[in-house]
C-alpha positions as CSV (number, residue, x, y, z in Angstrom):
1,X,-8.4,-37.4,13.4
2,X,-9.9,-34.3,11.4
3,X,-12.1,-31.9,12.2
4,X,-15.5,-30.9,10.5
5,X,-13.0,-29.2,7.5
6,X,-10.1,-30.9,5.7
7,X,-7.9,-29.2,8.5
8,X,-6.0,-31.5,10.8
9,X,-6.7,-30.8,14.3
10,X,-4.2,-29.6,16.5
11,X,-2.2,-31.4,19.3
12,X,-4.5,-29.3,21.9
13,X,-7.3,-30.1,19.7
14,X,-7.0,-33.8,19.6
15,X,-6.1,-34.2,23.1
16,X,-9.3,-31.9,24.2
17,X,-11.1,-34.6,22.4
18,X,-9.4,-37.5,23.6
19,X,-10.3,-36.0,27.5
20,X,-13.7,-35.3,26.1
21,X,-14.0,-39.1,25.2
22,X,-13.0,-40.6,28.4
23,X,-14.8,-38.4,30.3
24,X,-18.2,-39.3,28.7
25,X,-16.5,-42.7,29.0
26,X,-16.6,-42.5,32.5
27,X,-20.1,-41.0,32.4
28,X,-21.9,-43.6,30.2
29,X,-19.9,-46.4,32.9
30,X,-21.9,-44.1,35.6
31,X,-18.4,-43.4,37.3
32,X,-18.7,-40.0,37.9
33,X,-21.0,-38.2,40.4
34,X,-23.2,-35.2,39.4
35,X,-23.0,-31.9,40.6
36,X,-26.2,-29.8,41.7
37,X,-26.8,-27.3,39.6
38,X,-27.4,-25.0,42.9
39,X,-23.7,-26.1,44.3
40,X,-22.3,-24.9,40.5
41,X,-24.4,-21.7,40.8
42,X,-23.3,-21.2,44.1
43,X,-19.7,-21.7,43.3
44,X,-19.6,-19.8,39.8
45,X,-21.0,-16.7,42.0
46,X,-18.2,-17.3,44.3
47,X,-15.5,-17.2,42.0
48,X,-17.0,-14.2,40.4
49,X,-17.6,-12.3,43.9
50,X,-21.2,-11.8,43.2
């Protein structure tokens, strides 16, 4: 696999991607479950102490 130059990716690059794939995998199969947007709010404020 290559990226957008004529670079080869890296190991942590192609297996970002290959997580990346199944995960939208598993989306398009409508296997996942959706997370509010107020829950991810309320959690990103959490974990930032705000």
């Amino acid at each position: 696999m290559a990226g957008m130059t004529v670079e080869r990716l890296t190991s942590v690059d192609e297996a970002w991607v290959a997580e990346a794939e199944q995960q939208f995998s598993a989306w398009k199969r409508k296997l996942t479950t959706p997370l509010s947007a107020a829950k991810s709010l309320r959690d990103i404020r959490k974990d930032l102490h705000l």
